[in-house]
C-alpha positions as CSV (number, residue, x, y, z in Angstrom):
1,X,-18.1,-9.1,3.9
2,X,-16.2,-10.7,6.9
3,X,-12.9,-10.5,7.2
4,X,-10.7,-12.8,9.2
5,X,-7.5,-11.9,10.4
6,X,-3.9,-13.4,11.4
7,X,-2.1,-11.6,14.1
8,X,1.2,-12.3,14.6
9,X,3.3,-12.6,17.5
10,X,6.9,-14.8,18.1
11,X,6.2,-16.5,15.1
12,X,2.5,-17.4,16.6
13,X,-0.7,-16.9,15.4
14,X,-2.4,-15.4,17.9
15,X,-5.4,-13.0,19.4
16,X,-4.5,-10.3,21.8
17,X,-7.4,-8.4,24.1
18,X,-7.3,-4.7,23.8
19,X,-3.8,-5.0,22.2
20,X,-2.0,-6.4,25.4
21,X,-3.3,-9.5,27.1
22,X,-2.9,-12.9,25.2
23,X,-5.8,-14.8,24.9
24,X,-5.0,-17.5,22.3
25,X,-2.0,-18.6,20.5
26,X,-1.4,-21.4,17.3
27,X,1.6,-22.5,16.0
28,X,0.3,-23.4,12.9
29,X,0.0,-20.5,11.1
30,X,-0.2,-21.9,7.5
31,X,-2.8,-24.2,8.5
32,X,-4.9,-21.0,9.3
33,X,-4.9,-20.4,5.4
34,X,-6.7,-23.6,4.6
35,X,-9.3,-22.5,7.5
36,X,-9.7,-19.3,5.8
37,X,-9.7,-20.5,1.8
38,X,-13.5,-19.7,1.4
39,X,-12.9,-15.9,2.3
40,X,-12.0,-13.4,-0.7
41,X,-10.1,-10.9,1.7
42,X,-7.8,-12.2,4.7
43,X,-5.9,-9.9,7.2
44,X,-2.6,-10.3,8.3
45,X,-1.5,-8.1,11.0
46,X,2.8,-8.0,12.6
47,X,2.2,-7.3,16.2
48,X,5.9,-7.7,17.4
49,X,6.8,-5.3,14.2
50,X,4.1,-2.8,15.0
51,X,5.8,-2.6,19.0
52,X,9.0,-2.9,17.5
53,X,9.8,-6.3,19.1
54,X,11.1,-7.7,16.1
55,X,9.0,-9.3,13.1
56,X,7.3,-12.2,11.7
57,X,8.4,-11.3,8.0
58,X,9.4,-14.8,7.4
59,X,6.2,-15.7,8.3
60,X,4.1,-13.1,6.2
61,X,5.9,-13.6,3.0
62,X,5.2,-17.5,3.1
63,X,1.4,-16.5,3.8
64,X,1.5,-14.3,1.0
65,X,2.9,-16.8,-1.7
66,X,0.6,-19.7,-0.5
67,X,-3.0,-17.5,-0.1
68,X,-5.1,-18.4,-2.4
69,X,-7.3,-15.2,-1.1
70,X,-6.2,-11.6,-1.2
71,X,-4.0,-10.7,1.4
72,X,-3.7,-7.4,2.8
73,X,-0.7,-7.0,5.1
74,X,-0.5,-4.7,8.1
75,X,2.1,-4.1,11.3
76,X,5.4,-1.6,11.2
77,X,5.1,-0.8,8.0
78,X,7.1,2.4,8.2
79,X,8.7,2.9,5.2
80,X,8.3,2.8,1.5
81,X,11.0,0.0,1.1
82,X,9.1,-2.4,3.8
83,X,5.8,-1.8,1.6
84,X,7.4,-2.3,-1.9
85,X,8.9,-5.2,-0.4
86,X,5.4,-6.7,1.3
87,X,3.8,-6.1,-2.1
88,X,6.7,-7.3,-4.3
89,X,5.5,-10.9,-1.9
90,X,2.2,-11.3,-3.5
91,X,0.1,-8.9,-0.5
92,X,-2.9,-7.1,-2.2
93,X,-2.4,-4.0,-0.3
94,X,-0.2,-2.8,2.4
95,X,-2.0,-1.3,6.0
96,X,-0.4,1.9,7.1
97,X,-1.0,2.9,10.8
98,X,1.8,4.8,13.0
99,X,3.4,6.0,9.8
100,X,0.8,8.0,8.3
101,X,1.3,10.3,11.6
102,X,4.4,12.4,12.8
103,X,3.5,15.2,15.9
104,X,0.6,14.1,15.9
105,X,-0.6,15.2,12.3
106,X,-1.0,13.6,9.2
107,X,2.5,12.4,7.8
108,X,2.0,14.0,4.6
109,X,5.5,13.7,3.3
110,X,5.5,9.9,3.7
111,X,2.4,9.2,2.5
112,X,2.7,10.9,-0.8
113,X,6.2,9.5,-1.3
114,X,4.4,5.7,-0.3
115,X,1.7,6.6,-2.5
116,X,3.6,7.8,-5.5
117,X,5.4,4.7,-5.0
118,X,3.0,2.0,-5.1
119,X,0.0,3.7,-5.9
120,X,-2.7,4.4,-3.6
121,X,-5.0,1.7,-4.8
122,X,-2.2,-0.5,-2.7
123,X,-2.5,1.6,0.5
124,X,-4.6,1.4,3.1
125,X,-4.7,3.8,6.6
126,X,-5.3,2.3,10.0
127,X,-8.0,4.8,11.8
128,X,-7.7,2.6,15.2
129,X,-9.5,4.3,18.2
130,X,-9.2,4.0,22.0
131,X,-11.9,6.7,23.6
132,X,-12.4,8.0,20.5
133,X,-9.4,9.5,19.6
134,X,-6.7,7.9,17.3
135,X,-3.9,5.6,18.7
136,X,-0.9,4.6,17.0
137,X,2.4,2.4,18.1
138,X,0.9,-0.7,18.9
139,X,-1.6,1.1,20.6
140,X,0.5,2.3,23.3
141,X,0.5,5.9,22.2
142,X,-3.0,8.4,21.8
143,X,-2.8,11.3,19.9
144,X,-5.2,14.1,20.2
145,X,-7.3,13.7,17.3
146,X,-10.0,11.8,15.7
147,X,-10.4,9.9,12.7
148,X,-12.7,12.7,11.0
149,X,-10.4,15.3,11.9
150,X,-8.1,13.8,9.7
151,X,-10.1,11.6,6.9
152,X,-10.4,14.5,4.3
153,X,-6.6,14.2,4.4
154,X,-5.9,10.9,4.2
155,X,-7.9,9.6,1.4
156,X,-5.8,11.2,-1.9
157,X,-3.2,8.9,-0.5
158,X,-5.0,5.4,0.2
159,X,-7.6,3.1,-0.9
160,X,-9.9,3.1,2.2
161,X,-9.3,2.6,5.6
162,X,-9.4,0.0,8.6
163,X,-10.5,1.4,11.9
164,X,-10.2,-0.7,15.0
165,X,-12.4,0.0,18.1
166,X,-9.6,-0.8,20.5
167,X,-12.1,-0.1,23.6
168,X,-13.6,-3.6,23.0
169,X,-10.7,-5.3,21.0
170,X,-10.8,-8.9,21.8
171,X,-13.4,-9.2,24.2
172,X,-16.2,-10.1,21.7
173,X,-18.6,-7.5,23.8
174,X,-19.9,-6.5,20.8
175,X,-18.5,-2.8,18.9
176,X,-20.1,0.3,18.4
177,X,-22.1,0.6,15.4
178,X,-23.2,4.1,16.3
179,X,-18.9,5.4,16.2
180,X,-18.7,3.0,13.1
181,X,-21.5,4.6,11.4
182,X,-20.8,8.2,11.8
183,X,-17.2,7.2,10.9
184,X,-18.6,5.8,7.6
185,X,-20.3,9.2,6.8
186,X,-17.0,11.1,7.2
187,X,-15.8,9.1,4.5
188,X,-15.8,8.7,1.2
189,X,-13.5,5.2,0.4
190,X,-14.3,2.3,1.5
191,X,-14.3,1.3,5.5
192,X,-13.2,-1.7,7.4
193,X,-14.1,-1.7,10.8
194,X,-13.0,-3.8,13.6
195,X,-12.8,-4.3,17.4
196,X,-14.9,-6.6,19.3
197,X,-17.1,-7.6,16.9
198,X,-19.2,-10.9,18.1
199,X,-22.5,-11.5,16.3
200,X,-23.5,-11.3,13.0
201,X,-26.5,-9.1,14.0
202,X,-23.1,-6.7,14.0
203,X,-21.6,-8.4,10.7
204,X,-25.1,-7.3,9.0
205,X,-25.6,-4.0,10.8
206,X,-22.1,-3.0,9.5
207,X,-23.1,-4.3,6.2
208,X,-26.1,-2.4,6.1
209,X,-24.1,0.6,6.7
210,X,-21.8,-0.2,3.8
211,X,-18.8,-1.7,5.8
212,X,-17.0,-4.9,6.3
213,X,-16.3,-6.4,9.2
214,X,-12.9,-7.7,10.7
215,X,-12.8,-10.7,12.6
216,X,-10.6,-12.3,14.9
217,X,-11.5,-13.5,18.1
218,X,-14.8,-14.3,17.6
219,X,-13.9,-16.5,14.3
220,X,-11.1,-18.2,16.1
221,X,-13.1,-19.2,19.3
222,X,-16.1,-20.8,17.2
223,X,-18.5,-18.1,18.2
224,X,-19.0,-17.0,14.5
225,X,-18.5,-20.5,13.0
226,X,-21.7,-21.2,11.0
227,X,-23.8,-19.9,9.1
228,X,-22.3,-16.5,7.8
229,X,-22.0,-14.8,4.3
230,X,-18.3,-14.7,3.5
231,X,-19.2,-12.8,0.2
């Protein structure tokens, strides 16, 4: 399954390359949701809340009251109140990604209070990656472990995970299915994977593997326009 996303930035829609450079930016966000209604699953991601710049939670409860698709919501989510509120908007599931760490460990504390909360069937953990190792705070900050170190761990309090490939976010380079696929044997839920995915060679590769694929670039710029399985 493909999975398109919506990051947001300063109230704009937009595509960032390896998390810093802007390469695109729309204004009109709702309109994204019409260009999307065909897909079951849609990502929305709060850049300026995940750098603690602000938010776009005007923005993401209005997505998640007019989707017609399941939404899953994403972006400085950092405490049980911001989750039960993102959820209480009509998101699917809440994506958890500097918060399930603290010192560089697994957050336990949080996450069981989260998942005790709103149940883990609502929860999802970000496994994003920059040279293998995980990398939280917008991406700005790498901590010295790796997603399998740490999997085990996680997945009593989530649903399944989203891992971005950060080396090759937003260039459209193509990922690496060889990382994605031994990160799919480490674990047992369901995986999402992400980061410069281009082709659907990819899309099907990933599939064939048992993941789905997150989109962004690549849907916005036409280069995956025709011609793909949604479902």
């Amino acid at each position: 399954m493909i999975i398109p996303c919506i990051d947001l930035q300063g109230g704009k829609a937009v595509q960032l390359v390896r998390g810093r450079r802007r390469a695109l930016a729309m204004d009109d966000v709702l309109g994204l949701l019409d260009r999307f209604r065909d897909y079951p699953v849609l990502h929305v991601i709060d850049l300026d809340a995940a750098m603690r710049r602000g938010n776009n939670a005007r923005w993401i409860k209005r997505i998640c009251r007019r989707a017609k698709m399941k939404v899953r919501v994403g972006g400085g989510i950092r405490t049980v109140a911001r989750a039960t509120r993102i959820l209480a908007w009509g998101a699917e599931k809440v994506i958890i990604g500097s918060a399930a760490f603290r010192e560089g460990e697994v957050n336990r504390a949080f996450l069981a209070k989260l998942a005790e909360r709103v149940g883990p069937n609502h929860v999802i953990i970000a496994l994003d990656t920059d040279r293998g190792q995980i990398v939280v705070r917008g991406w700005r900050e790498r901590l010295a472990i790796r997603p399998s170190d740490v999997i085990p761990e996680l997945e009593p309090f989530c649903s399944g995970f989203l891992s971005t490939f950060v080396d090759n976010e937003g260039t459209m380079k193509g990922t690496d299915l060889a990382w994605f696929r031994a990160l799919r044997r480490a674990a047992s839920l369901p995986l999402t994977a992400a980061g410069g995915i281009g082709s659907m060679r990819e899309v099907r590769a990933l599939e064939k593997a048992g993941m789905d694929a997150a989109v962004g670039m690549a849907i916005y710029t036409g280069k995956l326009r025709t011609g793909f399985r949604r479902h």
